[in-house]
One Martini backbone bead per residue (centre of mass of N, CA, C, O) as a GRO file, in nm:
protein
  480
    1UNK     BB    1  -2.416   0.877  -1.681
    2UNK     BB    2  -2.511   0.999  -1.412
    3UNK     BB    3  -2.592   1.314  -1.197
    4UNK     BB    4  -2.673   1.379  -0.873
    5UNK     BB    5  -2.874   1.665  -0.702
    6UNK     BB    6  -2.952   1.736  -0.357
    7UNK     BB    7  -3.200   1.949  -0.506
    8UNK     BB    8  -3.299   1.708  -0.642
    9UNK     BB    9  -3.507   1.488  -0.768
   10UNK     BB   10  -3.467   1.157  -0.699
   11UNK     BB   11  -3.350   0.831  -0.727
   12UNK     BB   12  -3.462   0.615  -0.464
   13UNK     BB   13  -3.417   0.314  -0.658
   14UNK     BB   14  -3.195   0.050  -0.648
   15UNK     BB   15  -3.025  -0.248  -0.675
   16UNK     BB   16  -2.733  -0.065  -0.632
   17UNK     BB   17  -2.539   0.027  -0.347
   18UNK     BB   18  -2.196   0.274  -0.359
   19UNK     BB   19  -2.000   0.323  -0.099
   20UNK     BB   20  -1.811   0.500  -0.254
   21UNK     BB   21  -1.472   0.606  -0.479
   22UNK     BB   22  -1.297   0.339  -0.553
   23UNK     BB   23  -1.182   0.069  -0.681
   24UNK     BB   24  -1.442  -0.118  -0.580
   25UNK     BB   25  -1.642   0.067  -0.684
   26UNK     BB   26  -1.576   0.044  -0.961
   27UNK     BB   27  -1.548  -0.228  -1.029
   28UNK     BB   28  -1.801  -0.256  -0.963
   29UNK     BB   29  -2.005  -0.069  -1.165
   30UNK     BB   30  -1.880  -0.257  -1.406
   31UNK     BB   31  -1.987  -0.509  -1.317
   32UNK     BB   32  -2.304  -0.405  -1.322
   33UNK     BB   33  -2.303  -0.269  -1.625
   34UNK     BB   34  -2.244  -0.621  -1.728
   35UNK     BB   35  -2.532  -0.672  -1.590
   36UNK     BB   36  -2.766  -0.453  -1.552
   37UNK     BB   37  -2.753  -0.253  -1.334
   38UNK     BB   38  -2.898  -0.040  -1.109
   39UNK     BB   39  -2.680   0.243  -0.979
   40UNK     BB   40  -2.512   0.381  -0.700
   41UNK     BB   41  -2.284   0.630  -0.639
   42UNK     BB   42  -2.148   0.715  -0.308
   43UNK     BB   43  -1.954   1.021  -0.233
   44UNK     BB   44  -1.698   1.112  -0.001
   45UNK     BB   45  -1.393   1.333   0.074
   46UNK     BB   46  -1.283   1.239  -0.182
   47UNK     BB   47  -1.262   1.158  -0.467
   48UNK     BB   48  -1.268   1.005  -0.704
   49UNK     BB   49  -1.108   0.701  -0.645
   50UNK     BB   50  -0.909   0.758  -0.432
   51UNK     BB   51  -0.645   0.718  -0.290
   52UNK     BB   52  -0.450   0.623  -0.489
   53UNK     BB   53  -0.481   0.875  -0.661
   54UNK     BB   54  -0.501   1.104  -0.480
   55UNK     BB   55  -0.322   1.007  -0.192
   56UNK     BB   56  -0.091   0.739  -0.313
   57UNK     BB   57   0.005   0.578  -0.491
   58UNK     BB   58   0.054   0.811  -0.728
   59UNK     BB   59   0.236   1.020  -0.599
   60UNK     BB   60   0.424   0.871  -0.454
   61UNK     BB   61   0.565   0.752  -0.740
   62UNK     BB   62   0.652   1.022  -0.848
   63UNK     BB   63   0.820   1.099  -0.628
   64UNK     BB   64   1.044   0.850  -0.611
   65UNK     BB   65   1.102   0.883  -0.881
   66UNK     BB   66   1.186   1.227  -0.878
   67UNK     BB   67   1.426   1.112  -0.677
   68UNK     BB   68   1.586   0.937  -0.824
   69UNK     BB   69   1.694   1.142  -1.053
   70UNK     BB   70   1.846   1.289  -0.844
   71UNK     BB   71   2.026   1.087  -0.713
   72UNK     BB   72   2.162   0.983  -0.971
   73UNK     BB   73   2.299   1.310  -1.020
   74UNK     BB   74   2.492   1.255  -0.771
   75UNK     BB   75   2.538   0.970  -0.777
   76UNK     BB   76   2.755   0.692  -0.783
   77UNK     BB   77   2.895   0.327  -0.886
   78UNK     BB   78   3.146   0.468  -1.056
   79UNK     BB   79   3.471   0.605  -1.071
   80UNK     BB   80   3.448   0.732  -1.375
   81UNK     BB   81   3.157   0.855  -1.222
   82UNK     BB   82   3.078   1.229  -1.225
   83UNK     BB   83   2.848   1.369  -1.068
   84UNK     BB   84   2.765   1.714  -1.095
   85UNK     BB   85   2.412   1.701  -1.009
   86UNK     BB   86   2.098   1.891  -0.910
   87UNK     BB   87   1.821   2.104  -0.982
   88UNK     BB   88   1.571   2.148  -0.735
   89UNK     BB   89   1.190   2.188  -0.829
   90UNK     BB   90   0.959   2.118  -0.600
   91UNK     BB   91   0.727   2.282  -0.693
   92UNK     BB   92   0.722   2.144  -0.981
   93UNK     BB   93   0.720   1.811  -0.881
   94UNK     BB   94   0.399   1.916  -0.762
   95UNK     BB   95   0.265   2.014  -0.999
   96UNK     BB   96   0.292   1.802  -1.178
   97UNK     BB   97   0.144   1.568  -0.989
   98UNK     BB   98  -0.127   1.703  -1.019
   99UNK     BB   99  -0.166   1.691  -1.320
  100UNK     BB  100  -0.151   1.368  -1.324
  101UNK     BB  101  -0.339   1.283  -1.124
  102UNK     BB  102  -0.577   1.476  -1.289
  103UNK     BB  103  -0.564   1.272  -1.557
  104UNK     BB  104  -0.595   0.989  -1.386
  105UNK     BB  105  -0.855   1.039  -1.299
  106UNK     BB  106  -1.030   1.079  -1.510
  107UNK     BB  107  -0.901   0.828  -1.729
  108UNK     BB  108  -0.968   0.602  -1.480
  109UNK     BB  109  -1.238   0.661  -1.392
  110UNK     BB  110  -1.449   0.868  -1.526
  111UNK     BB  111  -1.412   0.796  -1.842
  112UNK     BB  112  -1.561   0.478  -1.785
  113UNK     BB  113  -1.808   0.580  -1.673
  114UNK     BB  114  -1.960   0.806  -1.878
  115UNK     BB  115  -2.136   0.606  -2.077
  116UNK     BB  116  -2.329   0.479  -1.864
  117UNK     BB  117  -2.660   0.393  -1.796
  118UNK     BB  118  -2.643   0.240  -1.464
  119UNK     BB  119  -2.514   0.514  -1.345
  120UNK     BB  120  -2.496   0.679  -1.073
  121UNK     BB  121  -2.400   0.990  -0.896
  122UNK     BB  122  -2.269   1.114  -0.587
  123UNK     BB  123  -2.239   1.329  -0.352
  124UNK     BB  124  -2.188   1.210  -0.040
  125UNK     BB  125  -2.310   1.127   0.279
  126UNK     BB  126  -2.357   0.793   0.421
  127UNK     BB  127  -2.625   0.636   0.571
  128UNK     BB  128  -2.792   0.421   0.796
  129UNK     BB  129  -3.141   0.346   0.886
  130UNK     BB  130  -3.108   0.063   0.734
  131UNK     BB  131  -3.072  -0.227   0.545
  132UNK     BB  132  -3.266  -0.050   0.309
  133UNK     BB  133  -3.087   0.247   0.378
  134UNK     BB  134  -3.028   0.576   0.298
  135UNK     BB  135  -2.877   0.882   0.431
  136UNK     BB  136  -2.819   1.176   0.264
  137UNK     BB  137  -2.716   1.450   0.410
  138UNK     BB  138  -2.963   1.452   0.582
  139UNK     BB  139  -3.210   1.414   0.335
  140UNK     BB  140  -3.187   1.195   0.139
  141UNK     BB  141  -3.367   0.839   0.085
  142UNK     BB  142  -3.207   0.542  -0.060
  143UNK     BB  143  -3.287   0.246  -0.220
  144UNK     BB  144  -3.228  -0.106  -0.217
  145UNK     BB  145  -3.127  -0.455  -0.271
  146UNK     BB  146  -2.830  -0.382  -0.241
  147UNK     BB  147  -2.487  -0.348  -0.115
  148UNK     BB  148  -2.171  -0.166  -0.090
  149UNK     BB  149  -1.879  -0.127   0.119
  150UNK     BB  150  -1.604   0.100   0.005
  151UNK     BB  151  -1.460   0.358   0.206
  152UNK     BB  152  -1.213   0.319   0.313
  153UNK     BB  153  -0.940   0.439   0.457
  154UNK     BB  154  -0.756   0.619   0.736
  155UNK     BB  155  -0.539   0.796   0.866
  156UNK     BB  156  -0.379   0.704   1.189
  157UNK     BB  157  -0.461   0.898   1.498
  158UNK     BB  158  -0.299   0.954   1.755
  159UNK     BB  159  -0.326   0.986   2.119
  160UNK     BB  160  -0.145   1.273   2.136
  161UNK     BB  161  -0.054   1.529   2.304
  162UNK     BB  162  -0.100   1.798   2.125
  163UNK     BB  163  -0.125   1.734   1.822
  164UNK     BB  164  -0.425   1.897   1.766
  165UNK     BB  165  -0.260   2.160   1.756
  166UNK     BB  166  -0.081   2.156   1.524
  167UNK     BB  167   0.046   2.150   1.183
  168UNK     BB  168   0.019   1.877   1.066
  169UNK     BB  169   0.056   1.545   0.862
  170UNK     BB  170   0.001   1.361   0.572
  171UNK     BB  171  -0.080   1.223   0.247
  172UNK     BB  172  -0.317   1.398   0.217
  173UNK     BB  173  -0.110   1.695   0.249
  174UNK     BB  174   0.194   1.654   0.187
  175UNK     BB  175   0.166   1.616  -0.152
  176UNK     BB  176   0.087   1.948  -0.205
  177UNK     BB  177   0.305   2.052  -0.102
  178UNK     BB  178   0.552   2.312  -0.248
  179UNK     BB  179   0.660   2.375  -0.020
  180UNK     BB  180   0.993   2.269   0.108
  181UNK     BB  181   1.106   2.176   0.385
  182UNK     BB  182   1.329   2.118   0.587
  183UNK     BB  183   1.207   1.915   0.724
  184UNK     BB  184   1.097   1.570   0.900
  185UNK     BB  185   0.867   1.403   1.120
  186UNK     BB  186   0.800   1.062   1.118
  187UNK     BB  187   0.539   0.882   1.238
  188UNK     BB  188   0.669   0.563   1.104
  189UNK     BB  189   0.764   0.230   0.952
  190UNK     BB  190   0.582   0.191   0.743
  191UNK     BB  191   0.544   0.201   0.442
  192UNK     BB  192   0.458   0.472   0.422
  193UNK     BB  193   0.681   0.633   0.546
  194UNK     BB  194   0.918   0.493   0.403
  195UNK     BB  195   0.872   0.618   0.140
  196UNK     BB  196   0.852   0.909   0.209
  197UNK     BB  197   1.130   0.918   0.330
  198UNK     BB  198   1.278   0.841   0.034
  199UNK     BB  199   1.143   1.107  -0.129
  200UNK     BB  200   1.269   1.325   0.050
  201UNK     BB  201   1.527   1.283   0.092
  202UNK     BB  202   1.597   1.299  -0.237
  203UNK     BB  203   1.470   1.598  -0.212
  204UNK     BB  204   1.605   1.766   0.051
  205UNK     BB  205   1.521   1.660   0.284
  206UNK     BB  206   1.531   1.636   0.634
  207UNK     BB  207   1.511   1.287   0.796
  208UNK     BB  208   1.296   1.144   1.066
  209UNK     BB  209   1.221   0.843   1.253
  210UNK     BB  210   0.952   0.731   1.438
  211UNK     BB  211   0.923   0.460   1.644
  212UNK     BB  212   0.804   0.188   1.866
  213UNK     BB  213   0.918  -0.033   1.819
  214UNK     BB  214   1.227  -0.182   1.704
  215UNK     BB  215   1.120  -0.168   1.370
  216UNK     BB  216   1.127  -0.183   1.061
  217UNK     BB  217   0.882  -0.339   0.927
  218UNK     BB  218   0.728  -0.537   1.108
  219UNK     BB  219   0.574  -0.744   0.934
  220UNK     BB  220   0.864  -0.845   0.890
  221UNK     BB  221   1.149  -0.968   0.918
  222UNK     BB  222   1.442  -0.906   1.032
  223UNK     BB  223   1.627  -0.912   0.783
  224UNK     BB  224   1.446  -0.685   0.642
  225UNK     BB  225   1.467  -0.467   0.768
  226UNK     BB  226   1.774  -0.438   0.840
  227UNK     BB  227   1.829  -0.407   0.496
  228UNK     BB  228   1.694  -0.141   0.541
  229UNK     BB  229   1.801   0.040   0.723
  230UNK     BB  230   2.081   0.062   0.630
  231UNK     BB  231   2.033   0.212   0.407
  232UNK     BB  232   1.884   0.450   0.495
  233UNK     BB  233   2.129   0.567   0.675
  234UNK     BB  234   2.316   0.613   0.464
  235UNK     BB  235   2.112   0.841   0.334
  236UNK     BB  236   2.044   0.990   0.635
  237UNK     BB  237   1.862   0.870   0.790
  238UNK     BB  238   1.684   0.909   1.046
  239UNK     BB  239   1.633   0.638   1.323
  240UNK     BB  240   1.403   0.542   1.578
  241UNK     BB  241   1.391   0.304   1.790
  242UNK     BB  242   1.181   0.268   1.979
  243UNK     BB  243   1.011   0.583   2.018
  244UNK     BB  244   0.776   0.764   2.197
  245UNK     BB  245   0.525   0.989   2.167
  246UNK     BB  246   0.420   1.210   2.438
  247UNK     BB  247   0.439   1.494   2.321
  248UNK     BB  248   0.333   1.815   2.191
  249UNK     BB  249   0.502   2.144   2.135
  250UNK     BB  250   0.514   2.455   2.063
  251UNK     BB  251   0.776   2.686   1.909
  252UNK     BB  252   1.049   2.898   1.821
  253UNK     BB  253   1.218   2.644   1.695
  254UNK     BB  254   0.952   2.425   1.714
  255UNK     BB  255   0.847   2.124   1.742
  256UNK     BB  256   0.790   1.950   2.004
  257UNK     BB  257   0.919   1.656   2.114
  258UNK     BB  258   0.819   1.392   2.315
  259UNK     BB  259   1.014   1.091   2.429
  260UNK     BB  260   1.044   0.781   2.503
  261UNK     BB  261   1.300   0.591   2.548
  262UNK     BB  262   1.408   0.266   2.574
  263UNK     BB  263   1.476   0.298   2.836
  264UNK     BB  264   1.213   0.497   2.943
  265UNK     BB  265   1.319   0.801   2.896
  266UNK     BB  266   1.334   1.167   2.843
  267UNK     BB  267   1.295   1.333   2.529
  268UNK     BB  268   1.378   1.620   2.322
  269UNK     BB  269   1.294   1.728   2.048
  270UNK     BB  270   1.346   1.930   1.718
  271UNK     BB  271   1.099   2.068   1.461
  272UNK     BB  272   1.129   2.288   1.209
  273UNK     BB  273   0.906   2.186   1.048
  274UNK     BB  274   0.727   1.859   0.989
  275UNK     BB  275   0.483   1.661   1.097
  276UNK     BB  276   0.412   1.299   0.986
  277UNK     BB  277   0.169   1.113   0.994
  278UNK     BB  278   0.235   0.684   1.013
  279UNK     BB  279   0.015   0.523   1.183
  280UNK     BB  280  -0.157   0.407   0.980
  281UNK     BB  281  -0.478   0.253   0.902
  282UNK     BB  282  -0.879   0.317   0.915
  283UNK     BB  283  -1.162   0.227   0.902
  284UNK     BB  284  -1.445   0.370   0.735
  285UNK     BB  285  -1.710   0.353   0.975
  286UNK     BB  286  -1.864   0.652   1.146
  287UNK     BB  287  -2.056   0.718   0.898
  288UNK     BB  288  -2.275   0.489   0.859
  289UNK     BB  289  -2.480   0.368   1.098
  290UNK     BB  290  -2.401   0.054   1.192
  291UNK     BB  291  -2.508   0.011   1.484
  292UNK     BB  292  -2.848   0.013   1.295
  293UNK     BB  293  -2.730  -0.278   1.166
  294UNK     BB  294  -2.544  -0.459   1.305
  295UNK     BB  295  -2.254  -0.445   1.186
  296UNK     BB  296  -1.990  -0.640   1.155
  297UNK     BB  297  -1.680  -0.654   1.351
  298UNK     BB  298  -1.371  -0.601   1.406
  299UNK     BB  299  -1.124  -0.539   1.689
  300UNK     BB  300  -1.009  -0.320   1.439
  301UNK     BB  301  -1.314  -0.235   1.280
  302UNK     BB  302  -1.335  -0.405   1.081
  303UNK     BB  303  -1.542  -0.554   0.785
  304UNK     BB  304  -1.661  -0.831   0.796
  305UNK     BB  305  -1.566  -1.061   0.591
  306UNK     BB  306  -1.551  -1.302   0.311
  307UNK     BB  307  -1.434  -1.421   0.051
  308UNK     BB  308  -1.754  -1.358  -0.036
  309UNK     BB  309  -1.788  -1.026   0.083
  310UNK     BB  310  -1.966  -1.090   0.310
  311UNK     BB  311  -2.177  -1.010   0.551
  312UNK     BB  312  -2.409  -1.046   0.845
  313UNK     BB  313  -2.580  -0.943   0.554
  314UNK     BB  314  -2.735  -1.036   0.307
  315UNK     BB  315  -2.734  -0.722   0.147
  316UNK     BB  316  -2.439  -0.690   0.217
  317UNK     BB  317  -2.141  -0.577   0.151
  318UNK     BB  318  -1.786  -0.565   0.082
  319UNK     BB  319  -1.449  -0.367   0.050
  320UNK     BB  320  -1.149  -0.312   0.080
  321UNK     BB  321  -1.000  -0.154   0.313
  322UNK     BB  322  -1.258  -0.177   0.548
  323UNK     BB  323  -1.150  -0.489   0.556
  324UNK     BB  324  -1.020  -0.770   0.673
  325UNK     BB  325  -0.806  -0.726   0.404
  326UNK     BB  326  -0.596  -0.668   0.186
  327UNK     BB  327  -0.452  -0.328   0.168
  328UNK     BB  328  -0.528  -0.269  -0.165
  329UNK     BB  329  -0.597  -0.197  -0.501
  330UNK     BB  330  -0.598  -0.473  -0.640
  331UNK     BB  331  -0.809  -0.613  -0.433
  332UNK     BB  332  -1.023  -0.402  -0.433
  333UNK     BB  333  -1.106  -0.473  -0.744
  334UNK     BB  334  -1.156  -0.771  -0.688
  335UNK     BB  335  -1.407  -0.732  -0.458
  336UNK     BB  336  -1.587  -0.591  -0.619
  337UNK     BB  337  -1.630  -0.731  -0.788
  338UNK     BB  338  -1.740  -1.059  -0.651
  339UNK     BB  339  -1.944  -0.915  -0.501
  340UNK     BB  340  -2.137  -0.862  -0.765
  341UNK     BB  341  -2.169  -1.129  -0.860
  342UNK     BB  342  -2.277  -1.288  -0.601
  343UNK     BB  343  -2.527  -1.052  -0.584
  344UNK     BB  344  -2.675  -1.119  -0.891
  345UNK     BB  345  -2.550  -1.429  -0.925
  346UNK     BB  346  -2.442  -1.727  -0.970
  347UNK     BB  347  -2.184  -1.689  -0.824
  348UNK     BB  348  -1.920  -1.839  -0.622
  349UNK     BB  349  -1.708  -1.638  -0.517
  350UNK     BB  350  -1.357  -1.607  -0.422
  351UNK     BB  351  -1.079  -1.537  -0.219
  352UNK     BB  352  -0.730  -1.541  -0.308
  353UNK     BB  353  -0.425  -1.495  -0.087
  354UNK     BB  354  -0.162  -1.687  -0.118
  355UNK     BB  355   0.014  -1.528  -0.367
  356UNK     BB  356   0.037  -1.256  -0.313
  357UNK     BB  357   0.175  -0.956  -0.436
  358UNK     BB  358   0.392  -0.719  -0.288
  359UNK     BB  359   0.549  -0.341  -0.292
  360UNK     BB  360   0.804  -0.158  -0.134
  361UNK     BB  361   0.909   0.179  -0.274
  362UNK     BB  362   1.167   0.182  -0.191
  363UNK     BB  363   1.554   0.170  -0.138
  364UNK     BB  364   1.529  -0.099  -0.135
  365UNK     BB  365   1.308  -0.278  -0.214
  366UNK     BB  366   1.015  -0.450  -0.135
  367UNK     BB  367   0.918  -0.801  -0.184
  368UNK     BB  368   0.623  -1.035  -0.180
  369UNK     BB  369   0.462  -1.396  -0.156
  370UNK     BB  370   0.327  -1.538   0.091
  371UNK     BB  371   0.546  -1.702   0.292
  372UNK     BB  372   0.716  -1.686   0.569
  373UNK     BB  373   0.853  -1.842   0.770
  374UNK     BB  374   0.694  -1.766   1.060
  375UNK     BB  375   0.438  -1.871   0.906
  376UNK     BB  376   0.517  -2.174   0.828
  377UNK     BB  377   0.560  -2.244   1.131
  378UNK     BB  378   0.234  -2.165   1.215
  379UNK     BB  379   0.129  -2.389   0.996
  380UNK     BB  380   0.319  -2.664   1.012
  381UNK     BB  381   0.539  -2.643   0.796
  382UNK     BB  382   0.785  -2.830   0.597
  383UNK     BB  383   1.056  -2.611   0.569
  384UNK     BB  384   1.263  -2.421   0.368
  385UNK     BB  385   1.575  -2.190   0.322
  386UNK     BB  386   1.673  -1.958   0.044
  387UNK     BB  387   1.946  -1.733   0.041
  388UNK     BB  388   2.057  -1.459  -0.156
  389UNK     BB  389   2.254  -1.261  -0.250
  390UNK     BB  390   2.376  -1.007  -0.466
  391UNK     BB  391   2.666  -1.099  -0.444
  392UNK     BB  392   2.537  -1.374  -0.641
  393UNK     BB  393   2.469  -1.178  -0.872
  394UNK     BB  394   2.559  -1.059  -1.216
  395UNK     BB  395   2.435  -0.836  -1.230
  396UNK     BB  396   2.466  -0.671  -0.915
  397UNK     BB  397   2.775  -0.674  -0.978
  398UNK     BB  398   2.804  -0.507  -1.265
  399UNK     BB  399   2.601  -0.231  -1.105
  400UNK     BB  400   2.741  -0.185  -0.798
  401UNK     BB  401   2.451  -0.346  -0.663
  402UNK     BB  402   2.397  -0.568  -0.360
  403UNK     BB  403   2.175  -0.492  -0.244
  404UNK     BB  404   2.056  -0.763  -0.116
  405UNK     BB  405   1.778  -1.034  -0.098
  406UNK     BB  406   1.684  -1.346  -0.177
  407UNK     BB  407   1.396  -1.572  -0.084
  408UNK     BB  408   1.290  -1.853  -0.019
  409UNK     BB  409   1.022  -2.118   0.013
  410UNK     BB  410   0.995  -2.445   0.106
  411UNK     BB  411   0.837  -2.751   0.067
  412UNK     BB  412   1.010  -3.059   0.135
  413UNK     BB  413   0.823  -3.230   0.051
  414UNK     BB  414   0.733  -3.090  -0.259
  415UNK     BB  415   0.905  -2.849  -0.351
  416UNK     BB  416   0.759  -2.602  -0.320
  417UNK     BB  417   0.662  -2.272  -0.349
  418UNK     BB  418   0.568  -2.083  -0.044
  419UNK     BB  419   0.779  -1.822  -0.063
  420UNK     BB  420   0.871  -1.465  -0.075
  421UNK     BB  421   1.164  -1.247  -0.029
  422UNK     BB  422   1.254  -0.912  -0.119
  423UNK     BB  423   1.619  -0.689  -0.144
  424UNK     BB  424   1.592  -0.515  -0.433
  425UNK     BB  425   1.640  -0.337  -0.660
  426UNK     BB  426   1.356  -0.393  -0.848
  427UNK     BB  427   1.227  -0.656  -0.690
  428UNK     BB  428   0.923  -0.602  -0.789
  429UNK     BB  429   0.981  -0.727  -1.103
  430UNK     BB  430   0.973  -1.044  -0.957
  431UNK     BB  431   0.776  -1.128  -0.805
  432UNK     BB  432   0.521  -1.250  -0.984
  433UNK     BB  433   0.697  -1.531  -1.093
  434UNK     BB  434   0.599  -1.621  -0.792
  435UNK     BB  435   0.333  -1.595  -0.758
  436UNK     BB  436   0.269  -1.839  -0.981
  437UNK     BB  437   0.407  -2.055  -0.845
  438UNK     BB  438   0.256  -2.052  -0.591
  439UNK     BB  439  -0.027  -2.085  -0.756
  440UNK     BB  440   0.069  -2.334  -0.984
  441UNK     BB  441   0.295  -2.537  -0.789
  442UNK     BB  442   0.608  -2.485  -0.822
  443UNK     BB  443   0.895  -2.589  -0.822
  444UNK     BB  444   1.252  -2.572  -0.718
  445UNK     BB  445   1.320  -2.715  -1.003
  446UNK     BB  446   1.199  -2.581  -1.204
  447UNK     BB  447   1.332  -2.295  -1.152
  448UNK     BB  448   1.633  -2.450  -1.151
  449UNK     BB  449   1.589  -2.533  -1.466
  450UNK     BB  450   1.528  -2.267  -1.603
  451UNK     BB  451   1.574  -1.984  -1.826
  452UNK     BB  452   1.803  -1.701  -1.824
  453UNK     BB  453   1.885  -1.431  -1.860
  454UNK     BB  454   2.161  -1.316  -1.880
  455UNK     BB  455   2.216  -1.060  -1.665
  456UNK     BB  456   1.943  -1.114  -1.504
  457UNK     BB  457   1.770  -1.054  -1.200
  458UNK     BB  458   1.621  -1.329  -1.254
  459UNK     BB  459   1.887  -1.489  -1.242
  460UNK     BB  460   1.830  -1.516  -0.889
  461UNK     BB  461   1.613  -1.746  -0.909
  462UNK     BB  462   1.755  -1.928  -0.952
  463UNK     BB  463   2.003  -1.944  -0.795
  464UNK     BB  464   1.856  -1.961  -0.544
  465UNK     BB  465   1.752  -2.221  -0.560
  466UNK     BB  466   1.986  -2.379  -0.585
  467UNK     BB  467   2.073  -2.291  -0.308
  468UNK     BB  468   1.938  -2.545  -0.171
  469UNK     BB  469   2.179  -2.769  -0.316
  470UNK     BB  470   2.421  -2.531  -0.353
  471UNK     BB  471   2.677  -2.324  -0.420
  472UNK     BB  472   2.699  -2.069  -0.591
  473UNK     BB  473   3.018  -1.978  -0.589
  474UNK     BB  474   3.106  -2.271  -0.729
  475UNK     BB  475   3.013  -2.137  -0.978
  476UNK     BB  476   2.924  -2.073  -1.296
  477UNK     BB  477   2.785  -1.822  -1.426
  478UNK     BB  478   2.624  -2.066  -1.638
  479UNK     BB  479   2.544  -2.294  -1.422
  480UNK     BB  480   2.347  -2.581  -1.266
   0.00000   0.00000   0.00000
């Protein structure tokens, strides 16, 4: 691996010119290296990595993790077991979870392809000046035979009055705050505020959340927000649902919100701490000159791609968040490879995002795979659907935490798996044997035929399955 200082006469012609320094970035330059093709990668903005570890995905998990460590030393669901409490060192799990990121950023993305013979790597911003042609910094302009742009998404920033005057927070640097806020109101209730939701709350800040919808987690069915709601309610968190912020405004005694109520009325929040915007998140491309190269975009921004990562550029790809498709990280590196083999090889590879397994990790998780009901009825899809409470679970009875529930969807003419949906303590754990189930064509005869280890929550898609055609009440412990 080489770096170029944009101050060095540079080497100006290459093979495959990669912009940005995620996921799907490095999956491609991985690929590119084990085809021979002479790369560079273009990054700005975060460092190498990209969002997942420096800013999303590994943050936000190690957070999760370490409230969840505090919470269970309050909290007991046995008469018997009463935990002492806990005291929490917020600058330390802040500081902690730096070093930790910064050593996985380090031997996940940069030591991987260190030894690299043919990949430079770049730091600078990237313009297209045509559509064979890169200007680095208003600098120096390399050219390249493909491209592949992979700049990733940013929270998306509301316009509302006086936003940009306070003194906002988003997930790029709420998560490095060492000082612990007295409270926090998260602005969204999509998976990321969500999240940050779960561990400010169990680390000790006081959390409100504004929503302008109905409700929490809107792109899933109501019975699972609804039952991720009440947890979170009982955990203290305070939720509003139809709320819209159109004005904030500093005072003496904190950040003043006025917000539209669902009647219509406006009523004054006051939030004496830090106010999160996770208002959803944003395609990078404003800064890439795609105008001049006339680049197809979607309705909402994103870079229009095929399942083989084209755009309407013979030579440019795309892959991960910037892209109209499934904005995952593991995603991102799957479109990554695929871009840079169609671009280079015979490959014809597509992407197939079917059976796709997905987890927000709340508690309970949520977690699901293929279709729900409402994509099935809009597919005109003949499903059945079977929902099992977690209090007709083995595991979920004896660990005294029945909180959600499985759900299955299948084709009633073939008897196959097309999707599922779990609100369940670590439920993100299960999904993967459904994704597979809907991968490879699995009937709900055949999950609820199999074999599970008695008292694990696996145990859980049996039963599920099973009550497709019985009471599963009325069965014993070990019963099919």
């Amino acid at each position: 691996m080489k770096s170029l200082n944009e101050l060095e006469a540079p080497v100006s012609h290459f093979d495959l010119i990669i912009i940005g320094g995620g996921s799907a970035a490095f999956s491609a330059a991985i690929t590119a290296e084990s085809l021979g093709i002479s790369c560079l990668m273009v990054n700005a903005g975060l460092d190498f990595g990209g969002t997942c570890v420096n800013v999303g995905c590994v943050p936000s998990k190690i957070l999760i993790r370490a409230a969840e460590t505090a919470y269970h030393a309050k909290h007991s669901r046995f008469e018997g077991i009463k935990p002492k409490g806990v005291e929490i060192d917020f600058g330390q799990v802040i500081r902690n979870k730096k070093k930790l990121v910064a050593d996985l950023q380090q031997k996940k993305y940069m030591d991987v392809v260190s030894d690299f013979e043919n990949l430079t790597m770049l730091q600078g911003w990237a313009e297209f000046t045509d559509k064979n042609t890169i200007l680095v910094n208003g600098k120096n302009k390399y050219k390249a035979l493909k491209f592949l742009i992979a700049t990733g998404a940013t929270t998306h920033i509301p316009g509302i009055e006086g936003l940009n005057e306070i003194d906002y927070l988003t997930n790029a640097t709420l998560f490095d705050l060492e000082e612990k806020p007295e409270s926090i109101t998260i602005m969204g209730a999509g998976y990321i505020g969500l999240e940050i939701a779960t561990a400010y709350n169990r680390l000790g800040v006081k959390v409100r959340i504004i929503e302008f919808t109905d409700r929490v987690l809107r792109t899933q069915t109501a019975d699972v927000s609804e039952e991720l709601e009440k947890n979170m309610r009982e955990e203290g968190i305070q939720i509003l649902p139809n709320y819209r912020a159109v004005k904030l405004e500093t005072s003496d005694s904190g950040i003043i919100i006025h917000c539209k109520r669902p009647d219509g009325s406006l009523t004054k929040l006051i939030e004496p701490g830090k106010v999160v915007i996770a208002t959803g998140i944003k395609p990078h491309t404003h800064t890439l000159g795609i105008d001049k190269i006339k680049l197809q975009l979607t309705v909402n921004g994103h870079i229009q791609v095929t399942g083989k990562m084209e755009t309407n550029l013979a030579n440019i790809y795309a892959a991960g968040d910037v892209t109209n498709t499934p904005p995952f990280v593991y995603t991102a590196a799957y479109e990554g490879k695929i871009a840079v083999e169609n671009a280079f090889s015979a490959a014809d590879n597509k992407s197939d995002y079917s059976s796709l397994p997905w987890v927000v990790f709340t508690d309970p998780q949520v977690a699901g795979a293929g279709l729900d009901e409402v994509q099935a009825a809009e597919q005109n899809l003949p499903f059945e659907v079977s929902k099992l409470s977690l209090s007709d679970v083995p595991r979920s009875i004896v660990a005294h935490d029945t909180r959600g529930f499985i759900k299955l969807i299948r084709n009633i003419e073939t008897d196959k798996l097309i999707g599922a949906r779990i609100v369940a303590p670590e439920g993100g754990e299960l999904i993967q044997q459904l994704s597979m189930a809907i991968k490879y064509g699995i009937t709900v005869k055949q999950l609820a035929e199999s074999f599970y280890p008695y008292l694990t929550l696996g145990e859980g898609i049996k039963l599920a399955a099973i009550t497709f055609g019985k009471d599963v009440g009325k069965l014993s412990c070990c019963a099919t």
